[in-house]
N, C-alpha and C positions, 0 to 999 in steps of 0.2 A: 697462751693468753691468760690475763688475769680476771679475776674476776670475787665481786665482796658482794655476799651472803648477808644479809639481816634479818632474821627470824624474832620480831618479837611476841613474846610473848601473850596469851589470851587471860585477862582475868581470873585470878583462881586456879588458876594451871605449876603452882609453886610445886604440891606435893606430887603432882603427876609429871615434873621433872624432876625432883629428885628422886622418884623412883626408877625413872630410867636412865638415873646417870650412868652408871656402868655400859647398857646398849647404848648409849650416844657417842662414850667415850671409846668403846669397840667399833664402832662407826665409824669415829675421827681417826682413828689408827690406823686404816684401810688407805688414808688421803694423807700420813704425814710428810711424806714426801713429796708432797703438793703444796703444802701448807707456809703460806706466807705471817701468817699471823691469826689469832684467835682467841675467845672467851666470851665469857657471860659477862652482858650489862645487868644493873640493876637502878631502880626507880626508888621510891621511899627505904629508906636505911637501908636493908641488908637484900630485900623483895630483888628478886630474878625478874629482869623485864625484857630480856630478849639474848640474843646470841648472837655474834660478829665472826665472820670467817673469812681470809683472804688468804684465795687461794691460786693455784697456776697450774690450768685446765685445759686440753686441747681445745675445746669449742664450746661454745654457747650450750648446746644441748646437755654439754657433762656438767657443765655448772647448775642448771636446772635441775639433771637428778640426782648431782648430791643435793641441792639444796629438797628436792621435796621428797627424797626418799630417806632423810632423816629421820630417826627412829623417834624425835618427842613431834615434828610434822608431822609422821603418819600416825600418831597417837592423840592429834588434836591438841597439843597443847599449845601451840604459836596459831596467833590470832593474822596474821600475814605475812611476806617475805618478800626480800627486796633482793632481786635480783640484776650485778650489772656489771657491766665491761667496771674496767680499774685498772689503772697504770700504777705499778709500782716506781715509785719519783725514786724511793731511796735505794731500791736496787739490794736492797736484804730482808730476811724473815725478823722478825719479832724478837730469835733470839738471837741475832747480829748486832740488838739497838748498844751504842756504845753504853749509854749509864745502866745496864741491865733491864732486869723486867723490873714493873713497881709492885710493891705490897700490899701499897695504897697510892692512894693519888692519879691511878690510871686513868685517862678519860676514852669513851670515843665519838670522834666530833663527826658530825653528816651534814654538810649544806649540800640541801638540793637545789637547783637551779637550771634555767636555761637561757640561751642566746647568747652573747659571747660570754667567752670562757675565762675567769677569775682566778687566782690561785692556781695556777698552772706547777710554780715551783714555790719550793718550802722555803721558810724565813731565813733569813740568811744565819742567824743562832738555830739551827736544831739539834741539838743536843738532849732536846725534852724529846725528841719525836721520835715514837717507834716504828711507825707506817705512814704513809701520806703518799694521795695521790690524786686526780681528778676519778672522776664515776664519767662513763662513757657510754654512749648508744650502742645496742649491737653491731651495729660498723664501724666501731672500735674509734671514731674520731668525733663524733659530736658530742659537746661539752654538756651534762646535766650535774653537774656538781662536784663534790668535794669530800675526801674522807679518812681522818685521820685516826690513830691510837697513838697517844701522849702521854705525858705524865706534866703535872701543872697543881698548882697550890688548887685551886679552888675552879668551880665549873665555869665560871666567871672568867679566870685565866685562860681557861682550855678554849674556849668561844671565844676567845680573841688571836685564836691562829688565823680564823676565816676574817670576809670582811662582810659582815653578816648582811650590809645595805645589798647586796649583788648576788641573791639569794633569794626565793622565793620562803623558803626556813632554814633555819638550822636548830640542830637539836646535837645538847649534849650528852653523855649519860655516864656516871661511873661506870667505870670498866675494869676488870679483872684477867690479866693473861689464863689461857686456860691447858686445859690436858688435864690428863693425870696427876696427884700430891704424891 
């Protein structure tokens, strides 16, 4: 089963992640073989505002403890986490996307929504897209949204993969492939 993690970030919590980059990234090491795609978003310029993780889990409950047995969650630094079924649409990890990973320009896009289901498949050009796929209820079939990592000129662009009227929100955020340098 899949399943995408969103830990964002809590106010103030920058240097209390990058102190424990190394135990989060010893953490992730544990699951790369699980690992569909990942990295840190960020909010104003360069500011860490959360963590993106898609990954392929036997079941709900292992999705839950990796997401909350994470070494910067059990440290208090993520202010909430979004935990949820996820269909992998394109049927490869992050580093299968044909144009590589980006430098810059990576986004990840999240419409949340419910009742029927929007954005089921990817545009018919994806070549930008490194993951995409709808967000699912624990019974793996009812539709709550949408969630992508891309690469697109500006946030602007990246927001126009969804159709944002068939959303309760969407939100987008620079994104950066993660791991090790």
């Amino acid at each position: 089963m899949e399943f995408l993690t969103y830990h964002r970030d809590r106010p103030g919590s920058t240097d209390l992640r990058v102190e424990l980059l190394e135990e989060h990234w010893s953490y992730m090491d544990r699951y790369a073989a699980q690992m569909i795609g990942r990295g840190p978003t960020f909010g104003a310029g360069d500011t860490l505002a959360g963590s993106v993780h898609l990954l392929d889990l036997p079941d709900a409950a292992a999705a839950r403890a990796f997401a909350f047995e994470e070494p910067c969650y059990q440290a208090g630094a993520y202010r909430d986490v979004l935990v949820r079924r996820w269909r992998n649409v394109l049927g490869r990890t992050m580093w299968e996307a044909p144009g590589g990973l980006p430098e810059d320009g990576g986004y990840f896009v999240l419409g949340l929504g419910s009742g029927d289901p929007v954005d089921l498949d990817p545009p018919a050009a994806s070549d930008h897209l490194i993951a995409y796929g709808p967000l699912l209820a624990d019974d793996g079939t009812t539709w709550l949204g949408t969630a992508a990592l891309l690469t697109a000129p500006s946030p602007e662009a990246a927001t126009t993969l969804l159709t944002p009227s068939h959303y309760a929100a969407v939100e987008t955020h620079p994104w950066q492939p993660g791991g090790r340098r």
